[in-house]
DRENVEX-234688 format. One record per residue (C-alpha): residue number from 0; chain; x, y negated, z negated. Coordinates in steps of 0.5 Angstrom, whole numbers, plus 500, padded with zeros to 3 digits. Layout:
% DRENVEX-234688
> NUM, A, X, Y, Z
...
***
This chain:
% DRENVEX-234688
> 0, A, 468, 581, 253
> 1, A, 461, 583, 249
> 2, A, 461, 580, 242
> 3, A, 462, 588, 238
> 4, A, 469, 588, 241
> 5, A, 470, 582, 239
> 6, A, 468, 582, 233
> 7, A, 472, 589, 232
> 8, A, 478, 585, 235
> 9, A, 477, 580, 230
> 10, A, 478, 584, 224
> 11, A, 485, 588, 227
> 12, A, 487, 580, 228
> 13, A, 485, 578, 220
> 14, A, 489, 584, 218
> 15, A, 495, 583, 222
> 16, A, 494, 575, 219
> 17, A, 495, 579, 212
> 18, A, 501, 580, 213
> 19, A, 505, 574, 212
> 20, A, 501, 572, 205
> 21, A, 503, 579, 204
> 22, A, 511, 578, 205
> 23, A, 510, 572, 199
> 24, A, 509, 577, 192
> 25, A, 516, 581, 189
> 26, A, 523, 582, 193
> 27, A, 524, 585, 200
> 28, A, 526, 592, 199
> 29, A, 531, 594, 204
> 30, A, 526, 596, 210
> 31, A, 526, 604, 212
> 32, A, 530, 605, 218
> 33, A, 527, 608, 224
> 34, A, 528, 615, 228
> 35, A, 532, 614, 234
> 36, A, 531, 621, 237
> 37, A, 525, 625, 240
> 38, A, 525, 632, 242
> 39, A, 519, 633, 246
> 40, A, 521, 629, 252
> 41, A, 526, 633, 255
> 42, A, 526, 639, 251
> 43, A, 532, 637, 249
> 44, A, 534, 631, 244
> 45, A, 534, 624, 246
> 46, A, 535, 616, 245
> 47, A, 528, 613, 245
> 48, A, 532, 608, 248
> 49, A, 534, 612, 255
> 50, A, 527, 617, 256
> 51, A, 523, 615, 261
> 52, A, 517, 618, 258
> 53, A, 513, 614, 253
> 54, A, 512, 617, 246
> 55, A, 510, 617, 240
> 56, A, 513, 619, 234
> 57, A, 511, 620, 227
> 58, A, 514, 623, 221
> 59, A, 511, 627, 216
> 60, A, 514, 622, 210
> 61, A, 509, 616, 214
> 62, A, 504, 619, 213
> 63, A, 505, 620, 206
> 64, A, 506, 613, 204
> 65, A, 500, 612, 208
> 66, A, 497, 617, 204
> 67, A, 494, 620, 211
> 68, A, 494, 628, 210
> 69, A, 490, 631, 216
> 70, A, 492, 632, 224
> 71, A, 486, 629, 226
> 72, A, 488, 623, 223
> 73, A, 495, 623, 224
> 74, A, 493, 622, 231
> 75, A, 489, 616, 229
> 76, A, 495, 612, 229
> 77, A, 497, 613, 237
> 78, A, 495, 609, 242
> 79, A, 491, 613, 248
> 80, A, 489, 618, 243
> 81, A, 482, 618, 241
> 82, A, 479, 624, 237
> 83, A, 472, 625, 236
> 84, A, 469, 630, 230
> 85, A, 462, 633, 231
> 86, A, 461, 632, 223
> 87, A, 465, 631, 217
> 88, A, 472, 632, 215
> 89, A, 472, 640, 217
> 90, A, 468, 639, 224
> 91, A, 471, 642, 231
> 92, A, 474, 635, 233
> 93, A, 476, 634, 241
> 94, A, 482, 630, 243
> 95, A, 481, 625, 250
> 96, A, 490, 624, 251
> 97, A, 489, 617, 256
> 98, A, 482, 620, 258
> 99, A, 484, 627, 260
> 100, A, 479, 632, 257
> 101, A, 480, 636, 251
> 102, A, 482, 642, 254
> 103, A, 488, 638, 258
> 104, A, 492, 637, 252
> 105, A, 496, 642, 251
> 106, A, 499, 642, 243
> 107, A, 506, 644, 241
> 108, A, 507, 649, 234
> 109, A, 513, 649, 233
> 110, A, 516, 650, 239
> 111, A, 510, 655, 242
> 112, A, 503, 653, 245
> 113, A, 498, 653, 240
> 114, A, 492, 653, 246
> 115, A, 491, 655, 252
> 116, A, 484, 655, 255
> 117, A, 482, 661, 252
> 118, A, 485, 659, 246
> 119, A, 482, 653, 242
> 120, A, 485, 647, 237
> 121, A, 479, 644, 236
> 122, A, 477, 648, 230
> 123, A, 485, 646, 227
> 124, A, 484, 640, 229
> 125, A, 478, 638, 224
> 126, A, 482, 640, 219
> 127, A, 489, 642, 220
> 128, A, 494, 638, 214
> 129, A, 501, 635, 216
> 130, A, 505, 636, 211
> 131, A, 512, 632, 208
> 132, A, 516, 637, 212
> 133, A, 514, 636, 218
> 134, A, 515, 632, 225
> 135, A, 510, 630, 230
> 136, A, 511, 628, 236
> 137, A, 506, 625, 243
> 138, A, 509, 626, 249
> 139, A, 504, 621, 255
> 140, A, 502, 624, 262
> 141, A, 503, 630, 266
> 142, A, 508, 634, 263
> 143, A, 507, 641, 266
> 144, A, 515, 640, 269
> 145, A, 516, 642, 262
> 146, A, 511, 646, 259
> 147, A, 506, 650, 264
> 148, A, 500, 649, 264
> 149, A, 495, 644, 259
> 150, A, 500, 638, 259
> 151, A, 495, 634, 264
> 152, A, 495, 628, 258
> 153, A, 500, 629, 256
> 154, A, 503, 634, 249
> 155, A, 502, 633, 242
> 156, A, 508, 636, 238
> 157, A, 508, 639, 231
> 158, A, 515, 641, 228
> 159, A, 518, 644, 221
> 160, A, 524, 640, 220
> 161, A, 530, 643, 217
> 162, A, 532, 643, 210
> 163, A, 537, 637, 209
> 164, A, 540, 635, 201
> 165, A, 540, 638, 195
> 166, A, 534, 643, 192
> 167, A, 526, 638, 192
> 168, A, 521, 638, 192
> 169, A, 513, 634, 191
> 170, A, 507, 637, 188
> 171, A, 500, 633, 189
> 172, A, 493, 632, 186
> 173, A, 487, 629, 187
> 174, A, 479, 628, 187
> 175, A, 474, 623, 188
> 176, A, 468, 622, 193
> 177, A, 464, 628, 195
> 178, A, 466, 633, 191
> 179, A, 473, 632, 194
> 180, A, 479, 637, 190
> 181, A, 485, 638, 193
> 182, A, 492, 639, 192
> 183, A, 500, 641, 196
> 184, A, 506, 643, 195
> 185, A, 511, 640, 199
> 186, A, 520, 644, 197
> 187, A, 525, 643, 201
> 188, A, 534, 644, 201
> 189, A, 539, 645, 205
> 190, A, 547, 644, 206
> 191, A, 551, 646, 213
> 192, A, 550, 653, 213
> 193, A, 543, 655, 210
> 194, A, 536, 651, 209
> 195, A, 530, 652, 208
> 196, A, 523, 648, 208
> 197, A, 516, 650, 204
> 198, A, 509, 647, 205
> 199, A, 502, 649, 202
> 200, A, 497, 643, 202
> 201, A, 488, 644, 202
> 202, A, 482, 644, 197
> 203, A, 474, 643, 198
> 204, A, 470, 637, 199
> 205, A, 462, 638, 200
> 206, A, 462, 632, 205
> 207, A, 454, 629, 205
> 208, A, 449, 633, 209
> 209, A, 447, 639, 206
> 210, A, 451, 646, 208
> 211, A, 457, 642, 210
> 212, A, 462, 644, 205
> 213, A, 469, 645, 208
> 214, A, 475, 649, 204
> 215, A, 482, 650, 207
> 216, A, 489, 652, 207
> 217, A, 495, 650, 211
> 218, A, 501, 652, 210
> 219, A, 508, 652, 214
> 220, A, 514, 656, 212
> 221, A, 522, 654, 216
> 222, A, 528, 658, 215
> 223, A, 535, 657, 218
> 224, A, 542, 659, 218
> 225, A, 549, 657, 221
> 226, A, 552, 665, 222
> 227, A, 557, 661, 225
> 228, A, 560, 655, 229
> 229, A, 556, 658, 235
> 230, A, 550, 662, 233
> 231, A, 545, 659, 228
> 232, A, 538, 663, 228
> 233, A, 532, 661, 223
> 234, A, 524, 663, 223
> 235, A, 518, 660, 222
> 236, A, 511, 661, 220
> 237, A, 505, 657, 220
> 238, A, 498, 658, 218
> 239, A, 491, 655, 217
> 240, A, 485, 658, 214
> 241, A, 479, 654, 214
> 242, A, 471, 655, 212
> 243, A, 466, 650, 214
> 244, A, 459, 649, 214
> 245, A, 457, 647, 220
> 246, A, 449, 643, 220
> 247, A, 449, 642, 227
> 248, A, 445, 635, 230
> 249, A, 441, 632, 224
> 250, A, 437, 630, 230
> 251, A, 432, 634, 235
> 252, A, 430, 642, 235
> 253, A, 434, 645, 230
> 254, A, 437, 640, 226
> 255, A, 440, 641, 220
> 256, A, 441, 649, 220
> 257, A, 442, 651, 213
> 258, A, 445, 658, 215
> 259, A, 451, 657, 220
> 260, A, 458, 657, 217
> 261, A, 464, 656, 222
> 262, A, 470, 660, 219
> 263, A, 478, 660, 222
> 264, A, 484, 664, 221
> 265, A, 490, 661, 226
> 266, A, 498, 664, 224
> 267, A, 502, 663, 228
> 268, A, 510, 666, 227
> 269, A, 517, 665, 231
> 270, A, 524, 667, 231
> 271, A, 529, 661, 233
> 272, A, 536, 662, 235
> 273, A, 540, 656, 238
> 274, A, 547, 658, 241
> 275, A, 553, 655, 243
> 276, A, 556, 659, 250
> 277, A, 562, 655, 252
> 278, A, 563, 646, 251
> 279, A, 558, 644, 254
> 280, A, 554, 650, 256
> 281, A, 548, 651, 250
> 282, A, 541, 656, 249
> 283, A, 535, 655, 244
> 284, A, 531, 661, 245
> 285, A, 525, 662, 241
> 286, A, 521, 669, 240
> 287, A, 514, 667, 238
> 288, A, 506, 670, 237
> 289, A, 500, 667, 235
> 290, A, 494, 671, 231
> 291, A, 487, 667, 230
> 292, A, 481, 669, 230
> 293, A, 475, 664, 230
> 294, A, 468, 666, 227
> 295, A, 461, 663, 228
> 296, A, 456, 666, 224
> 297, A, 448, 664, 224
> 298, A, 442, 668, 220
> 299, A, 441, 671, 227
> 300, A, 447, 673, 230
> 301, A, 455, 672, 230
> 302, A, 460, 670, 235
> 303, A, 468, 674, 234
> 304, A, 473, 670, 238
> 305, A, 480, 673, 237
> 306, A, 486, 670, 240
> 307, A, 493, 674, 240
> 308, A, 499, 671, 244
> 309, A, 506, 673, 245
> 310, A, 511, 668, 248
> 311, A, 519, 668, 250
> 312, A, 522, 662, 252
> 313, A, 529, 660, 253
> 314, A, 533, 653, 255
> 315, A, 540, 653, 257
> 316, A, 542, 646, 257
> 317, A, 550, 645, 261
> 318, A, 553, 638, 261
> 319, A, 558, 637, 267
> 320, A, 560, 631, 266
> 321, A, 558, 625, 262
> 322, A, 552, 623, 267
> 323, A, 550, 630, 268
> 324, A, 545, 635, 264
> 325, A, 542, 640, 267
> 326, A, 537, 644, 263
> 327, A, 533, 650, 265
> 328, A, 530, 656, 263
> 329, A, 524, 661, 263
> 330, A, 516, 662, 259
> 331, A, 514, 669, 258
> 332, A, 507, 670, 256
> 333, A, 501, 675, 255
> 334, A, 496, 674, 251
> 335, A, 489, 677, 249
> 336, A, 483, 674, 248
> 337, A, 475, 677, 246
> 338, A, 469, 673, 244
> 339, A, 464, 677, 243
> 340, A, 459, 671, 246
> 341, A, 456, 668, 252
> 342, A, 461, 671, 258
> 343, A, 462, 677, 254
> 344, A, 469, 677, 254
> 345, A, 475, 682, 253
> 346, A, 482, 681, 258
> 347, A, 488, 679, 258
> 348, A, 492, 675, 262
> 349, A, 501, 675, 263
> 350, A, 504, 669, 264
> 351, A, 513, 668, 268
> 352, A, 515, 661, 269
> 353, A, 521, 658, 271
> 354, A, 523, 651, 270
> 355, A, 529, 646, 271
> 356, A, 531, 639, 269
> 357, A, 537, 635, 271
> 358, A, 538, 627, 267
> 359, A, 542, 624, 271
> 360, A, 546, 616, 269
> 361, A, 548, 615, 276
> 362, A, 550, 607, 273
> 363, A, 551, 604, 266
> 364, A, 543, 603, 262
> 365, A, 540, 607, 268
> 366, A, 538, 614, 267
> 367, A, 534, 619, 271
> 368, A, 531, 625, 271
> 369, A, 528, 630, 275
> 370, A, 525, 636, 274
> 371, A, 520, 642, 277
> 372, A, 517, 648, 275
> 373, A, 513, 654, 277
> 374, A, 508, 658, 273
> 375, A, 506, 664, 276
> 376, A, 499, 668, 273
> 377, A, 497, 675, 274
> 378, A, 490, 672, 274
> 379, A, 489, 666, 278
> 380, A, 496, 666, 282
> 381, A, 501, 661, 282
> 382, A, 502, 653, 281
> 383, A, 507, 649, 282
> 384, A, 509, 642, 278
> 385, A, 514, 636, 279
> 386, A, 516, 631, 274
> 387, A, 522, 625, 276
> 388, A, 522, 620, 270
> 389, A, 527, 612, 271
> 390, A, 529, 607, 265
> 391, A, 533, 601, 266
> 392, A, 536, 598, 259
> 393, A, 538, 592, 258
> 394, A, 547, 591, 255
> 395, A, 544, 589, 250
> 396, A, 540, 594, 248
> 397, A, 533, 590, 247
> 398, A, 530, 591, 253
> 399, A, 528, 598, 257
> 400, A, 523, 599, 263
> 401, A, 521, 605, 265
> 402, A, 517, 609, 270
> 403, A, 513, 616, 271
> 404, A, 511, 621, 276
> 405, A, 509, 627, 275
> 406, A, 504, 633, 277
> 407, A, 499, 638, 271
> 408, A, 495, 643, 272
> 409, A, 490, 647, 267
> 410, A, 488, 655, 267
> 411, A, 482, 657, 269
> 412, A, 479, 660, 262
> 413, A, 476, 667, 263
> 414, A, 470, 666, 262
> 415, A, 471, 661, 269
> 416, A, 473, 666, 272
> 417, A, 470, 673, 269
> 418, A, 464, 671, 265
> 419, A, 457, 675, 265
> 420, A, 451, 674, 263
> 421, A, 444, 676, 265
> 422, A, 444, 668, 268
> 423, A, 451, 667, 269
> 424, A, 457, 670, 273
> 425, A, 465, 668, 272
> 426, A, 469, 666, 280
> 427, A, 475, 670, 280
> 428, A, 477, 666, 286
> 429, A, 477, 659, 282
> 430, A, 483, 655, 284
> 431, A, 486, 652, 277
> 432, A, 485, 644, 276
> 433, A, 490, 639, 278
> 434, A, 492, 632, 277
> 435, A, 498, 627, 278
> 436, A, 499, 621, 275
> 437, A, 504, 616, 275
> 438, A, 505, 610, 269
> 439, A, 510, 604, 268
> 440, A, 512, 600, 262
> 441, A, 516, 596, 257
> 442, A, 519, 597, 250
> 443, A, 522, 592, 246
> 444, A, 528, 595, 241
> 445, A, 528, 589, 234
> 446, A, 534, 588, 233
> 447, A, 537, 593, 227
> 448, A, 534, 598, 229
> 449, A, 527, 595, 225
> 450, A, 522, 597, 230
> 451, A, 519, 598, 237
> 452, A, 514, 594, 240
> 453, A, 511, 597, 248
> 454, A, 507, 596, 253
> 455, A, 504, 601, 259
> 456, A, 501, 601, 264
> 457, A, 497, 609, 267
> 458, A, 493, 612, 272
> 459, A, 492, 619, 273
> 460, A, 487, 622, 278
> 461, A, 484, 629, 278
> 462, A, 482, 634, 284
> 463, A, 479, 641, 284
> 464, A, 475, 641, 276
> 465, A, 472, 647, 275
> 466, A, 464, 645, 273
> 467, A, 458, 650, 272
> 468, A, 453, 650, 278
> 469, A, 447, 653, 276
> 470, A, 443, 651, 282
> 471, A, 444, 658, 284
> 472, A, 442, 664, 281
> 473, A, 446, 667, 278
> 474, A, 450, 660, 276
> 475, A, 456, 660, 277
> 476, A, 463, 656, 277
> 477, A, 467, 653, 282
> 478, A, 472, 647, 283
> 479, A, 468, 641, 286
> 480, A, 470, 635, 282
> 481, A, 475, 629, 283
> 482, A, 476, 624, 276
> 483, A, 481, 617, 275
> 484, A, 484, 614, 269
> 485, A, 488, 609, 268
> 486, A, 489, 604, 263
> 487, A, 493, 600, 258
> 488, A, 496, 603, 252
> 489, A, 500, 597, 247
> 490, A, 503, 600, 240
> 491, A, 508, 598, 236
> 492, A, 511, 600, 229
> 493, A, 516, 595, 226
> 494, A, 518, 591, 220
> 495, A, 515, 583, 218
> 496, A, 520, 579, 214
> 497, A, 519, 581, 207
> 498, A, 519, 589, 208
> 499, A, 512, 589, 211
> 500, A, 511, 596, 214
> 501, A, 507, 596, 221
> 502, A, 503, 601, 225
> 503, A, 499, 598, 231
> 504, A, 496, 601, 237
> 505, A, 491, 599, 242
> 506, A, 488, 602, 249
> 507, A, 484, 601, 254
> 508, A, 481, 605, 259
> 509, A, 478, 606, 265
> 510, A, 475, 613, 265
> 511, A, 471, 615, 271
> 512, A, 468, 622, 274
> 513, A, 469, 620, 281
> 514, A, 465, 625, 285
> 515, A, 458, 623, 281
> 516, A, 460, 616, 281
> 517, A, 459, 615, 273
> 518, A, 463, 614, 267
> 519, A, 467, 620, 263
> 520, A, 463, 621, 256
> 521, A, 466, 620, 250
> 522, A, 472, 616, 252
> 523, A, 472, 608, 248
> 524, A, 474, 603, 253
> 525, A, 476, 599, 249
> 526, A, 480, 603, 242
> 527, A, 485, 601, 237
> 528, A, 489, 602, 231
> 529, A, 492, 597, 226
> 530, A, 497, 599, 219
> 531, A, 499, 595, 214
> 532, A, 504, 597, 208
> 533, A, 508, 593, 203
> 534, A, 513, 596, 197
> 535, A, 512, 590, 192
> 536, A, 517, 592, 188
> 537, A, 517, 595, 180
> 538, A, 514, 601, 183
> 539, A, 508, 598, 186
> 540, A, 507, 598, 193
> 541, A, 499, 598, 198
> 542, A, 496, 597, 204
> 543, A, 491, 598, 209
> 544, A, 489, 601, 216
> 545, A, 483, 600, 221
> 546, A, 481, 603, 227
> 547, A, 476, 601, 232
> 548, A, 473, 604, 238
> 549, A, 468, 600, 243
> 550, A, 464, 601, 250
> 551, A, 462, 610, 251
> 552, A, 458, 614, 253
> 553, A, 456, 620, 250
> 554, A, 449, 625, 250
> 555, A, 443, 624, 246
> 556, A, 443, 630, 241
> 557, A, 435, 631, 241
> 558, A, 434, 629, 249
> 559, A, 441, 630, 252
> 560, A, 441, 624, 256
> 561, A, 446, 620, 257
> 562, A, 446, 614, 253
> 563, A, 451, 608, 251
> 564, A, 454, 610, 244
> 565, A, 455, 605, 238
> 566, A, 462, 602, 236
> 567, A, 465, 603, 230
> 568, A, 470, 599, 225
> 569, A, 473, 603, 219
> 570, A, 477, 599, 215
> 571, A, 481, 602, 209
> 572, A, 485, 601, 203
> 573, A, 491, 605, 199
> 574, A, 495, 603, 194
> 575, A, 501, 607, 189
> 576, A, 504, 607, 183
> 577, A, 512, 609, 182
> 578, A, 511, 610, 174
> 579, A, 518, 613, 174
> 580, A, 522, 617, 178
> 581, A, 519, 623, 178
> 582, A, 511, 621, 177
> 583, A, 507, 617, 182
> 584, A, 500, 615, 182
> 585, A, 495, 613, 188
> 586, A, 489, 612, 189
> 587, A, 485, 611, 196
> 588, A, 479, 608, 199
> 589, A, 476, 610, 206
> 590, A, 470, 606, 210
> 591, A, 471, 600, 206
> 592, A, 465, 597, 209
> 593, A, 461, 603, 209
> 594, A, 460, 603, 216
> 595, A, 454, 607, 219
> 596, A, 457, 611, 225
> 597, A, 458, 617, 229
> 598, A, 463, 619, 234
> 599, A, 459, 624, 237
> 600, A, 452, 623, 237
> 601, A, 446, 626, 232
> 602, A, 454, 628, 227
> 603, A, 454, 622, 221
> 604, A, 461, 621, 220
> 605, A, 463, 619, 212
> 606, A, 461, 614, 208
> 607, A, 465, 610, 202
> 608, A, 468, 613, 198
> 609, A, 474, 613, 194
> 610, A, 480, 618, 192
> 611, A, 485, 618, 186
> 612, A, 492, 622, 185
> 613, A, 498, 625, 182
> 614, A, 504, 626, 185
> 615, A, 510, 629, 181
> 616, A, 516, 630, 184
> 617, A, 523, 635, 182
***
C-alpha cells in the first residue's frame, strides 16, 4: 500500500479513536432509533432485514444534524459512490456508482426518473439542496428488473415524505467564507386524513476563481389526502434553479473564461394515488412530468437544451399468502428533447415497459425474490432485463447474508444515434449498452435497533459500450467496448456507547476498460468516509467528517493525456447550540486543513472556510 493511502488511512482510524474520548463529557442521551424500512428495493417497502439488495438510506434530519445541505454531498456519505465536480459548489458534478459511468445511474425523483440519456442530472447534482423533509435512498447494482433503462450502478432515490404530528416548521440563516449567504425553510403537518410538506432552501456564494459565483433555489411541495379507507390521492412538486459562472480549466488554451455562464431550470411535477382493490390486492399509480431546460452561454455562442417528459407508472402488489408478494405493473414514457449544439438535435422518443416481481419465503429467515422486465423503445427497439436477489437471517435476527444477480442496460442517446455535423454522423443501428453483475455480502443488525455494520463483495461486467469512432469521416458511433468492476464496499451507521453518532464507508475498486486494457478514468481505488456526532448535553452538541479518495486516473486539462490524479483528505468540523427550544446556533468549518486538491484536473476545489447560522423553529 503506497504511503498516501496510508496516510489517509491513518487519519479515518485517528478519528474513529476520537470516539471513546468523545463518550467521556456530559449524560448519554437516549441514541436516535434507526429506519427499518426501504423503498427502493423492491418497489414496495421492505425490512432492511429481509432485502437481498444492498442499500443505503439516509434521511433528511441526518443530514441536518451533520449540517450537509446539498445532494452531492449527501452521497459523500455512501459507500461505492464517488461524485466528482469539475469546480466549486455549483459545478456539473458526475456520479461513478460502484465504477459504473456517470450516465449509467439512474436517479429517482419522487417516484419519476430525473434522467435518461438525453436528460442530464449533472448540473443538479452540483447544486441541488436535500431538504428536512425528505428521504434518499441508494439501491447498488443492476437494477432495470425494476426501473428500465440507466440502473446499471445502480438507482439514487429522493423522496418527499409525508407530513406527520402537529403544524412545524424550521427556518434557517447562514453566511461565512466566499461571500456565502443562504437560507431554507423547511414546514411540515399531518394527521390520519390530509398532510402536507414545504420546503425552500438556496443563496449565493462567489466561490474563489473569478466568474464562478453560483446562485440557486431548490424547493419540494407534497400534498396527500386519505379520501377513504381504500383510496388516498396527493401531488408533488419539486424544482431546482441555479446560475453558475463556469471558468472552465484554470489551465491550458482558454483558461479561466471570464464570460461563459451556465444556468438550469429542472421542475419536475406528479399526481399520486395509492388504492386498496380488495385485502391483499393494492396499486400505487403515479402520473408525472419533467420540464428543464439547461442553457450554456459564452460571449460567442449559446447552447439550448431543453428537456420535456411525461410518465404513467403503475404497480399492483397481490399477497396470496404469507410467503407470496407478487408485484407487477407497467412504465409509459415519452419525452422530447432539443439542444441547439453539437448533433443538432430535436426528437422524441416513446417508451412501454412491463415488469414483474415475486418475493417469496419459501422457509423461515430465507427470503427470494425474482423478477423480469421488458422495455420496448420506439427508437432502438426492445431490451429484456432480470433480477433474482436471496438473504438468509439469522433467528436471532443479528445476522443477514445476502446475494444478487441481475442484468441493466442504458439507452442510446439521440445524439448516438441521430447526431449531425459537418464531421460527425449519429448510428441509428446502435445496440443499447449491457451489463450483468452479481454482488454478495453480510450485514450485521446491533442489538436495540442501534445500528448496522456490511460488507460486500461486487463485480459487474459491461458489453456493447458506445464509443465515438472518428477514425472515419465523417465519425461516428458504434458499440465496441467491453468493461469490469468489481470491488469491496464496507459501511456502517450505528451508536458507540455514550450516544456517540456513527457514518462509516469505505470502497475499493477495480475498474478497468477491458477492451483497451487500462484503467476507467476518475474512479478511486481506494475511497472512504468517516462521521462522527455527539450531543453533550445542556444543548451543545459537535462533530466531524472525513473523506478521502486515492489511486485515479484522469485527463491533463492542458494536454489531454492521461495522468495519475492527486489523492485528497478533507476533514471537517460542525458544531451546535440548543439555545432554547426554539432557537439554535451552528457554526461549520469545511477543509479544515485547507487542502489543495481537485477531483477533476485543472477544476480547484475549495479551500478553508468557515460558516456561522441560525436555526428558529415554530
Amino acid at each position: 500500500m503506497n504511503t498516501t493511502i496510508t496516510a489517509s488511512l491513518r487519519r479515518l482510524f485517528l478519528l474513529a479513536g476520537l470516539a471513546p474520548a468523545l463518550t467521556a463529557f456530559g449524560q448519554s442521551p437516549e441514541p436516535e432509533k434507526l429506519p427499518d424500512y426501504v423503498l427502493t428495493a423492491t418497489r414496495t417497502p421492505v425490512a432492511l432485514t429481509t432485502t437481498g439488495t444492498y442499500v443505503d438510506q439516509i434521511s433528511g434530519a441526518d443530514l441536518a444534524r451533520m449540517q450537509l445541505t446539498g445532494l452531492r454531498s449527501a452521497l459523500g456519505a455512501i459507500p461505492g459512490a464517488p461524485a466528482f465536480a469539475s469546480g466549486a459548489p455549483g459545478g456539473v458534478t458526475s456520479l461513478f456508482l460502484r465504477g459504473a459511468n456517470s450516465n449509467q445511474t439512474l436517479f429517482l425523483v419522487d417516484g419519476i426518473r430525473f434522467n435518461d440519456p438525453n436528460t442530464d442530472y449533472q448540473v443538479s447534482l452540483g447544486g441541488m439542496c436535500v431538504s428536512g423533509c425528505d428521504n434518499l435512498e441508494v439501491s447498488h447494482g443492476p437494477q432495470s428488473t425494476l426501473y428500465g433503462g440507466e440502473a446499471v450502478g445502480g438507482v439514487v432515490a429522493l423522496r418527499g415524505l409525508r407530513g406527520a404530528g402537529p403544524g412545524s416548521a424550521v427556518v434557517s440563516a447562514e453566511a461565512g467564507s466566499f461571500g456565502t449567504v443562504q437560507g431554507a425553510l423547511n414546514a411540515q403537518a399531518g394527521d390520519a386524513v390530509r398532510a402536507y410538506t414545504f420546503s425552500l432552501s438556496g443563496g449565493h456564494t462567489d466561490n474563489e476563481r473569478v466568474n464562478n459565483r453560483f446562485d440557486s433555489a431548490t424547493y419540494a411541495l407534497r400534498l396527500d389526502r386519505q379520501v377513504n379507507k381504500d383510496v388516498a390521492v396527493g401531488v408533488t412538486w419539486r424544482g431546482f434553479v441555479g446560475r453558475y459562472g463556469s471558468p472552465g480549466a484554470d489551465v491550458g488554451f482558454g483558461a479561466n473564461d471570464p464570460n461563459n455562464k451556465e444556468s438550469e431550470s429542472n421542475q419536475l411535477a406528479t399526481v399520486f394515488a395509492d388504492l386498496t382493490h380488495a385485502p391483499g390486492l393494492t396499486s400505487h399509480v403515479v402520473l408525472g412530468g419533467q420540464d428543464r431546460r439547461y442553457v450554456s452561454d459564452t460571449l460567442t455562442s449559446e447552447t439550448v437544451v431543453t428537456n420535456r417528459r411525461a410518465v404513467l407508472d403503475w404497480q399492483s402488489t397481490y399477497v396470496p399468502d404469507e410467503r407470496h408478494r407478487i408485484t407487477a405493473g407497467l412504465t409509459a414514457e415519452a419525452n422530447h428533447t432539443v439542444n441547439t449544439g453539437f448533433g443538432d438535435i430535436d426528437k422524441r422518443q416513446s417508451l412501454l415497459a412491463f415488469f414483474a416481481q415475486d418475493e417469496w419465503t419459501p422457509a423461515e429467515h430465507v427470503y427470494l425474490t425474482a423478477g423480469l422486465r421488458s422495455d420496448d423503445h420506439d427508437t432502438f427497439g426492445r431490451a429484456t432485463t432480470g433480477r433474482a436477489t436471496a438473504a438468509w437471517l439469522s433467528k436471532d435476527s443479528r445476522w443477514k447474508l445476502r446475494a444478487t444477480y441481475g442484468t441493466a442496460f442504458r439507452s442510446p442517446a439521440f445524439l448516438d444515434l441521430y447526431g449531425k455535423s459537418s464531421f460527425y454522423v449519429g448510428n441509428p443501428n446502435l445496440r443499447p449498452e449491457k451489463a450483468r453483475g452479481w454482488d454478495a455480502g453480510a450485514d450485521y443488525f446491533l442489538p436495540d435497533n442501534r445500528g448496522m455494520l456490511s460488507a460486500t463483495w461486487f463485480d459487474t461486467r459491461y458489453r456493447d459500450l458506445i464509443v465515438f469512432d472518428f477514425g472515419v469521416f465523417p465519425g461516428t458511433t458504434a458499440n465496441v467496448e467491453q468493461a469490469r468492476t468489481r470491488g469491496l464496499e464496507l459501511a456502517g451507521k450505528f451508536t458507540l456507547p455514550g450516544a456517540v453518532q456513527v457514518r462509516l464507508a469505505y470502497t475499493y475498486l477495480e475498474a478497468e476498460n477491458l477492451t483497451e486494457g487500462i484503467r476507467l478514468l476518475r474512479r478511486p481505488r481506494n475511497s472512504g468516509s468517516l462521521d462522527l456526532w455527539r450531543d453533550f448535553g445542556r444543548g451543545f452538541s459537535a462533530g466531524t467528517g472525513v473523506a478521502f479518495a486515492a489511486d485515479r486516473m484522469d485527463v491533463n486539462a492542458a494536454t489531454f493525456a492521461t495522468i495519475r490524479a492527486g489523492d485528497y483528505t478533507v476533514v471537517r468540523l460542525y458544531g451546535a447550540w440548543q439555545v432554547n427550544a426554539r432557537l439554535v446556533v451552528k457554526a461549520r468549518i469545511e477543509n479544515l486543513l485547507d487542502e489543495k486538491y481537485e477531483e477533476v484536473n485543472g477544476y480547484p476545489q475549495l479551500g478553508f472556510g468557515a460558516f456561522a447560522g441560525i436555526e428558529w423553529k415554530f
